[in-house]
DRENPA-3360 file (N, C-alpha, C; in nm, 2 decimals, always signed):
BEGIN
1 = XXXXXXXX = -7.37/-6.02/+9.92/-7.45/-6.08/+10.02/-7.54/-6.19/+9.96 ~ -7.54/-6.29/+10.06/-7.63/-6.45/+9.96/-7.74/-6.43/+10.07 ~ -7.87/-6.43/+9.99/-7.96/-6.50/+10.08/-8.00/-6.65/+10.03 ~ -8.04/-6.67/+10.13/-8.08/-6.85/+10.17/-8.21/-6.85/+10.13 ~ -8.28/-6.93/+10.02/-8.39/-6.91/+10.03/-8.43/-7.09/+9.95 ~ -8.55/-7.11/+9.96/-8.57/-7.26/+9.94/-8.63/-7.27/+9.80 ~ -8.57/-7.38/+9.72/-8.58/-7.37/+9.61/-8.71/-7.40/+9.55 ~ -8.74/-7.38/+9.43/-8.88/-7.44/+9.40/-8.93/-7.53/+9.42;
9 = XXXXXXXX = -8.83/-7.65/+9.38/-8.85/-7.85/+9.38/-8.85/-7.91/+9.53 ~ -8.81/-7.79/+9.60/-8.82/-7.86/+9.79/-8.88/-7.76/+9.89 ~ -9.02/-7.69/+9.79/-9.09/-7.60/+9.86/-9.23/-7.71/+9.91 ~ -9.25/-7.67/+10.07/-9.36/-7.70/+10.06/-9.49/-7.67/+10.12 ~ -9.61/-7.66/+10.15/-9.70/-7.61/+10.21/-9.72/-7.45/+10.18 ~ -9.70/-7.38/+10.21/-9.74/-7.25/+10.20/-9.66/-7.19/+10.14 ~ -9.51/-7.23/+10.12/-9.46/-7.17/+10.01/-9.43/-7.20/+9.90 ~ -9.44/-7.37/+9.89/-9.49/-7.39/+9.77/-9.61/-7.34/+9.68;
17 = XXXXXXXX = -9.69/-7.28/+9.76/-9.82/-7.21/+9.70/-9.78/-7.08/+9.70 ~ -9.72/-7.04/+9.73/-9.69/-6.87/+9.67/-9.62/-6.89/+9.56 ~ -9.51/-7.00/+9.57/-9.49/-7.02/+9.44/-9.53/-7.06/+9.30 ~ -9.64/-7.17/+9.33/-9.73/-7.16/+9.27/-9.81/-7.04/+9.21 ~ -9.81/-7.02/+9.28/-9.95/-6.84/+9.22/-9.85/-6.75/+9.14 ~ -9.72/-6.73/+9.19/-9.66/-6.66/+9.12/-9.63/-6.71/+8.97 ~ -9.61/-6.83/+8.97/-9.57/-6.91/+8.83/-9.72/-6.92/+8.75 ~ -9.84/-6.91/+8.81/-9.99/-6.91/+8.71/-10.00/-6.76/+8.70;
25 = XXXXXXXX = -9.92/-6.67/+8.81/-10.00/-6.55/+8.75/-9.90/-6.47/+8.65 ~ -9.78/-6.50/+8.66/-9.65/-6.39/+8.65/-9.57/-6.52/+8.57 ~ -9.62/-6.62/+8.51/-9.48/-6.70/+8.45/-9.42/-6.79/+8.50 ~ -9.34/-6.72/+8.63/-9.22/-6.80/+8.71/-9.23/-6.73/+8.88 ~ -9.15/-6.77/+8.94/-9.12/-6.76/+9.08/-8.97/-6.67/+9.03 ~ -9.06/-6.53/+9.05/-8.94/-6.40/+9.13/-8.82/-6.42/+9.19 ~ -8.73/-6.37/+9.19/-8.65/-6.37/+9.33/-8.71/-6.28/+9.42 ~ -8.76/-6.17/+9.40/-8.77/-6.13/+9.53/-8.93/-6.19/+9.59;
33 = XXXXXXXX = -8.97/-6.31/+9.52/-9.07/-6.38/+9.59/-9.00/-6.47/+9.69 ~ -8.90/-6.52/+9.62/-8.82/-6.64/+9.67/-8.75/-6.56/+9.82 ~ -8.73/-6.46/+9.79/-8.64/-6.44/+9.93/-8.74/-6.42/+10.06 ~ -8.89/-6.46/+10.00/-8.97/-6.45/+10.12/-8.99/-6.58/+10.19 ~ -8.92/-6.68/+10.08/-8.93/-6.85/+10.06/-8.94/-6.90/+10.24 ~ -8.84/-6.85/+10.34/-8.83/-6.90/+10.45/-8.92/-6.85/+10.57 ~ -8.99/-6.73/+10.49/-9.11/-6.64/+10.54/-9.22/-6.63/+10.48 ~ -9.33/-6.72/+10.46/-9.43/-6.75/+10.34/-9.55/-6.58/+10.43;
41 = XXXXXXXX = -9.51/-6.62/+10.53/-9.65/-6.52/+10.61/-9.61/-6.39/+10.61 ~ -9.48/-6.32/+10.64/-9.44/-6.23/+10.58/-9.46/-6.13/+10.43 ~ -9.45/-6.27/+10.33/-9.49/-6.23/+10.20/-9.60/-6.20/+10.20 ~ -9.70/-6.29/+10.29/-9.86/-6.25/+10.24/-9.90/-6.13/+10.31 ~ -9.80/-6.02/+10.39/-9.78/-5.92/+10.48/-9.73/-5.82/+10.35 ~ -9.63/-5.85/+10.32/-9.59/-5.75/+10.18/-9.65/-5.76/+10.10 ~ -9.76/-5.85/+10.03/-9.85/-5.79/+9.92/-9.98/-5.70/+9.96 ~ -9.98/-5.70/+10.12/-10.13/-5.65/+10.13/-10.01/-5.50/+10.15;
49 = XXXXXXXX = -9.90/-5.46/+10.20/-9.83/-5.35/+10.22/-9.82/-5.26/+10.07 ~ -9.74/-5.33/+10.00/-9.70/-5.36/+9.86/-9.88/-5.27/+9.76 ~ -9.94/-5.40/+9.78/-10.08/-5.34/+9.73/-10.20/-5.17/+9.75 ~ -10.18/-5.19/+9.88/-10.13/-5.02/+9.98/-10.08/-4.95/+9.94 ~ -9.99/-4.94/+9.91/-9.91/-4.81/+9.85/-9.93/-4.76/+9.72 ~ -9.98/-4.89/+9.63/-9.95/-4.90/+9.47/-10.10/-4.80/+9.46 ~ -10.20/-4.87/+9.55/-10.32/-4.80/+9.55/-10.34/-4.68/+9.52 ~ -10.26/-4.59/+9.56/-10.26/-4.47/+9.63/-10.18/-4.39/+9.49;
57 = XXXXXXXX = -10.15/-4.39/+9.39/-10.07/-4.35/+9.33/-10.07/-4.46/+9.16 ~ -10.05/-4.34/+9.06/-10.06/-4.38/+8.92/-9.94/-4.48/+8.91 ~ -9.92/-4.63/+8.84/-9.87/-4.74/+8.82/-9.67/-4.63/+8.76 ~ -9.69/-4.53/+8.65/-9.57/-4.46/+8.64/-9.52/-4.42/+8.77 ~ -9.58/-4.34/+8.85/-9.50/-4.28/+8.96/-9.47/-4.38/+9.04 ~ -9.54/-4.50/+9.09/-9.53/-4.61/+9.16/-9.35/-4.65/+9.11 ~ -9.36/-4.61/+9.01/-9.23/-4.70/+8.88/-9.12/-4.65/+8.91 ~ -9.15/-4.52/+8.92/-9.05/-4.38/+8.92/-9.00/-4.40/+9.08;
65 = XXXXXXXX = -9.11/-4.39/+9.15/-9.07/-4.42/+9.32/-8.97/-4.50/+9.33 ~ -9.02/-4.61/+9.28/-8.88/-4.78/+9.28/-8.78/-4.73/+9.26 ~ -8.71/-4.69/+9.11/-8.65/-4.70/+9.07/-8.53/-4.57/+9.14 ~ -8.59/-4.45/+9.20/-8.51/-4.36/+9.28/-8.51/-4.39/+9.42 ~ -8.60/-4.54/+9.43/-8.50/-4.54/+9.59/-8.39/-4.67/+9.55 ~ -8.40/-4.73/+9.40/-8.28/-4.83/+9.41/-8.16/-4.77/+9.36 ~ -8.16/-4.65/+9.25/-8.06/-4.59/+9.25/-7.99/-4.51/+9.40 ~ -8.08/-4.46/+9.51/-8.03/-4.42/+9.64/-7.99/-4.52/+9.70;
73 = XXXXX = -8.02/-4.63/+9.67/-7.99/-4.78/+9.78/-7.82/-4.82/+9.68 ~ -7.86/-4.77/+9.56/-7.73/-4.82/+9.49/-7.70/-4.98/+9.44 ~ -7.83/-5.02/+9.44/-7.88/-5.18/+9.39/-7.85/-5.21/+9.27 ~ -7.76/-5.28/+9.25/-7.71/-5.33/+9.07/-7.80/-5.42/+9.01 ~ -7.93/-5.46/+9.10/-8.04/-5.55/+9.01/-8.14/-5.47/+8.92;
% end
């Protein structure tokens, strides 16, 4: 499956600044930032979601959670 998402060099307004923030905080722009690329308000919906959960629970188990629902999802990334 492809998703469509807008590339760094022809982002602009609000998703250019997510991308932004992602590249000063983290390096570079994610993909699974980018796939929020055509949804900039959404993203800023999944970090307060995302941030929620993480709260609630030690950074390992948080880890452990991911990674047994992408082995059940069967995700090759």
């Amino acid at each position: 499956m492809l998703i469509r998402v807008i590339p760094e060099n022809k982002a602009t307004g609000k998703t250019a600044a997510m991308y932004e923030s992602e590249v000063r905080d983290r390096g570079r722009a994610h993909d699974t930032t980018k796939v929020f690329s055509l949804r900039p308000e959404i993203f800023e919906k999944w970090q307060e979601l995302s941030k929620a959960i993480r709260g609630t629970m030690r950074l390992r188990r948080y880890e452990l959670v991911c990674m047994a629902a992408l082995k059940a999802l069967r995700c090759t990334n």
